[in-house]
DOFI-917188 format. One record per residue: residue in three letters; x, y, z of N, C-alpha, C in turn. Coordinates in pm, whole numbers, padded with zeros to 5 digits, always signed. Layout:
BEGIN
ALAXYZXYZXYZ;...
This chain:
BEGIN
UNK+19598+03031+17336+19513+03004+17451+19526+03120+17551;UNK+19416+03209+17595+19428+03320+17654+19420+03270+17784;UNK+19508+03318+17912+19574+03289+18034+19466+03297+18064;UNK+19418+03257+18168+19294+03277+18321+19292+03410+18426;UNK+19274+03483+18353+19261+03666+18475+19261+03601+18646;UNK+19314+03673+18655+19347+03688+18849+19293+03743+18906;UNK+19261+03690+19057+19206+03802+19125+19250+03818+19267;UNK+19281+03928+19363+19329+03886+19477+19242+03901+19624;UNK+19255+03821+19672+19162+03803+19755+19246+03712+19918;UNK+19182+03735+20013+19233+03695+20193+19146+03614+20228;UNK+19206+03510+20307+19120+03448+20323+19165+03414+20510;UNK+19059+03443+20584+19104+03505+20749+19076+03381+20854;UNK+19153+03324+20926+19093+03216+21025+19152+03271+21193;UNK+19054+03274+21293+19098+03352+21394+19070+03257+21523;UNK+19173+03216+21578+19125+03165+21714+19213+03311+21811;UNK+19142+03246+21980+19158+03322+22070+19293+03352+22088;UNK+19387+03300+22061+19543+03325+22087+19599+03346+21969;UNK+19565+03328+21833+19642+03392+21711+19597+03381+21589;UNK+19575+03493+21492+19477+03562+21374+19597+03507+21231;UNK+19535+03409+21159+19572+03412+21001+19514+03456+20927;UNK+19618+03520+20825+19549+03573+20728+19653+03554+20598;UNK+19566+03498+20504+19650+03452+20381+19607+03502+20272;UNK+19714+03543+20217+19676+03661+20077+19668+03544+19934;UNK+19584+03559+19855+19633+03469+19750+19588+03544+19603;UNK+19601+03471+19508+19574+03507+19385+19544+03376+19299;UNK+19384+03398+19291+19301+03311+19249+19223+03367+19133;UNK+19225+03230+19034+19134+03258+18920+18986+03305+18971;UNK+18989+03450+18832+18813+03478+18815+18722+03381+18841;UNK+18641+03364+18888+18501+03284+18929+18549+03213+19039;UNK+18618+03235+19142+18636+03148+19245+18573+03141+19331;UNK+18516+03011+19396+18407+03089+19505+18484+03068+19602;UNK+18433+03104+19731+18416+03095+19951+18503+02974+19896;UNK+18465+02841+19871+18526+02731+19964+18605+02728+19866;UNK+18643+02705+19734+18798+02707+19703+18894+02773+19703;UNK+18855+02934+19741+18952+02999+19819+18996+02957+19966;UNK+18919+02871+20042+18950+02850+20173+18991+02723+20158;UNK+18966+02616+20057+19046+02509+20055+19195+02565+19987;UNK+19222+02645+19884+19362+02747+19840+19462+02752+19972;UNK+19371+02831+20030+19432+02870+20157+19532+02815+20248;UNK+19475+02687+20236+19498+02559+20376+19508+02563+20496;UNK+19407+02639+20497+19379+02603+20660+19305+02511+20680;UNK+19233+02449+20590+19158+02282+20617+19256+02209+20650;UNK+19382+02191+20578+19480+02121+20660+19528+02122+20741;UNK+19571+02259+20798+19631+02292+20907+19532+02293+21026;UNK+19413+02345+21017+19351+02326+21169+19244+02240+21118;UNK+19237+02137+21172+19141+02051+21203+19023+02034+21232;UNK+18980+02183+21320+18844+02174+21372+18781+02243+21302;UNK+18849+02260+21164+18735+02346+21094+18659+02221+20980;UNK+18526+02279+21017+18454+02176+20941+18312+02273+20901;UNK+18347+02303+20742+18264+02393+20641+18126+02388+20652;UNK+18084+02240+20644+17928+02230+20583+17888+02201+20732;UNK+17977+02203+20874+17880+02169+20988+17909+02271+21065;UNK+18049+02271+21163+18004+02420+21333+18087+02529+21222;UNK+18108+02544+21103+18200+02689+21113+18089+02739+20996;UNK+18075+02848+21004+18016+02984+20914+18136+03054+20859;UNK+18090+03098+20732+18163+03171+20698+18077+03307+20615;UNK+18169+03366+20577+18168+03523+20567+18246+03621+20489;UNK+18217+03758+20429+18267+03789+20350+18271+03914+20399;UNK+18426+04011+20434+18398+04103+20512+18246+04136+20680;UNK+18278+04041+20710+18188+04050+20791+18026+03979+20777;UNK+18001+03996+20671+17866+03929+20589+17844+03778+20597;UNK+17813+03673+20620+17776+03552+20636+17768+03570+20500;UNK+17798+03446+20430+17831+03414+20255+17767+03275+20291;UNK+17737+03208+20175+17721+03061+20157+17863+03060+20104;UNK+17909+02891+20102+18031+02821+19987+18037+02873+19901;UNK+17961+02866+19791+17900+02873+19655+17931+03011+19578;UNK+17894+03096+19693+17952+03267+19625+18115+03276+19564;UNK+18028+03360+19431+18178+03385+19378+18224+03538+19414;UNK+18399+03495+19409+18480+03645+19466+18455+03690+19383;UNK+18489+03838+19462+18549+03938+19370+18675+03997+19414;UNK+18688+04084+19316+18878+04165+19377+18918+04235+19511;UNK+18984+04162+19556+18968+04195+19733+18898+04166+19795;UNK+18808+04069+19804+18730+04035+19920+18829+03937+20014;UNK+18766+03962+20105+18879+03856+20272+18748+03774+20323;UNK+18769+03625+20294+18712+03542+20312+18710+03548+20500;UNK+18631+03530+20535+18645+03503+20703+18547+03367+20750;UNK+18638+03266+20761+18608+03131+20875+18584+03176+21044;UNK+18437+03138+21051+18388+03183+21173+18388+03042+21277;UNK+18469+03085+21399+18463+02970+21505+18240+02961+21553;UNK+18265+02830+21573+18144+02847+21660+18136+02942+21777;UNK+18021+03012+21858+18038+03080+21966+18037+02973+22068;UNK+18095+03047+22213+18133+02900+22296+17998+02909+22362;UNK+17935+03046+22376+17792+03056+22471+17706+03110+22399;UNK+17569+03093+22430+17436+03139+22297+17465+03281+22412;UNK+17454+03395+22296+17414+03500+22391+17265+03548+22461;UNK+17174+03468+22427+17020+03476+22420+17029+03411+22564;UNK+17104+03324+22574+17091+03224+22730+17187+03265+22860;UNK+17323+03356+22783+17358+03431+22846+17284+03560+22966;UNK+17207+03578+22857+17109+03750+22897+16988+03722+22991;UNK+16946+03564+22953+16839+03470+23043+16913+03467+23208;UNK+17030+03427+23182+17136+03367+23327+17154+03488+23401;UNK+17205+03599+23323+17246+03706+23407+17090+03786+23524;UNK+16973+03769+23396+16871+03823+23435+16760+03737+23596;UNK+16826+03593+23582+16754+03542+23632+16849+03552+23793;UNK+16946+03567+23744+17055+03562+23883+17053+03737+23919;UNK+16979+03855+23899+16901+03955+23894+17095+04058+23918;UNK+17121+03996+23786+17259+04094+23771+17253+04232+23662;UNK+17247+04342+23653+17262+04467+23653+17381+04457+23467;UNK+17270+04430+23376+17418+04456+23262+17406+04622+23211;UNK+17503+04627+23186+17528+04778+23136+17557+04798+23008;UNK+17544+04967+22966+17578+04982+22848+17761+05013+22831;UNK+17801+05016+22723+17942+05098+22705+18072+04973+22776;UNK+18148+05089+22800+18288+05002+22884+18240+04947+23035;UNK+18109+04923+23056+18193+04877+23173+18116+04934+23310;UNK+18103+05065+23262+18040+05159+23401+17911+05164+23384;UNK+17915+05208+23555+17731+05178+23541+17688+05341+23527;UNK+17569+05344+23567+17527+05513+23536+17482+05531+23682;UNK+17517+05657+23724+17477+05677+23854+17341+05748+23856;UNK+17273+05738+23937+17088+05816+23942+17117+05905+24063;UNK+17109+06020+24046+17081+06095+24165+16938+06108+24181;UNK+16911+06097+24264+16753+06133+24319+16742+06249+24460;UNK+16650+06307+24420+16636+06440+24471+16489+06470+24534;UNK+16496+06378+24654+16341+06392+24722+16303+06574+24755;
């Protein structure tokens, strides 16, 4: 009976105060959610809930469940965002606040009557 090939793969869960990341080694054809049920962070944090507020992702990429790994991919469990940024950009604009590009600074205009 020929063994089941391996593959290794991360699987990443990140809140605001501290980043997991769990290395594992999972059979060929594994997809998103049984590497993230592998994982256990379904057990350990609670508020993650797959098929309703969390997205997930593959290096950065939004994945469905269903996708199968490959060698080295890092699964990433996405928190919900706490604010739509679309309603953000509405609030700032309507309260006639000044957003900028970059770090932070604004750009100065000299004008030269």
């Amino acid at each position: 009976m020929a063994e089941q090939q391996k593959i290794k793969v991360e699987v990443a869960y990140a809140l605001p105060e501290e980043q997991q990341i769990r290395a594992l080694k999972v059979d060929l054809g594994t997809t998103v959610e049984q590497a993230i049920v592998l994982s256990g962070f379904l057990d350990h944090y609670a508020d993650i809930e797959l098929n309703k507020t969390n997205k997930v992702g593959i290096f950065g990429k939004l994945a469905k469940l269903d996708k199968v790994l490959q060698e080295g991919d890092r699964v990433e469990i996405y928190r919900p965002l706490q604010a739509d940024p679309k309603e953000v950009r509405r609030k700032r604009a309507a309260e006639g606040k000044v957003m900028t590009k970059g770090a932070g600074s604004k750009a100065k205009v000299d004008s030269k009557d």
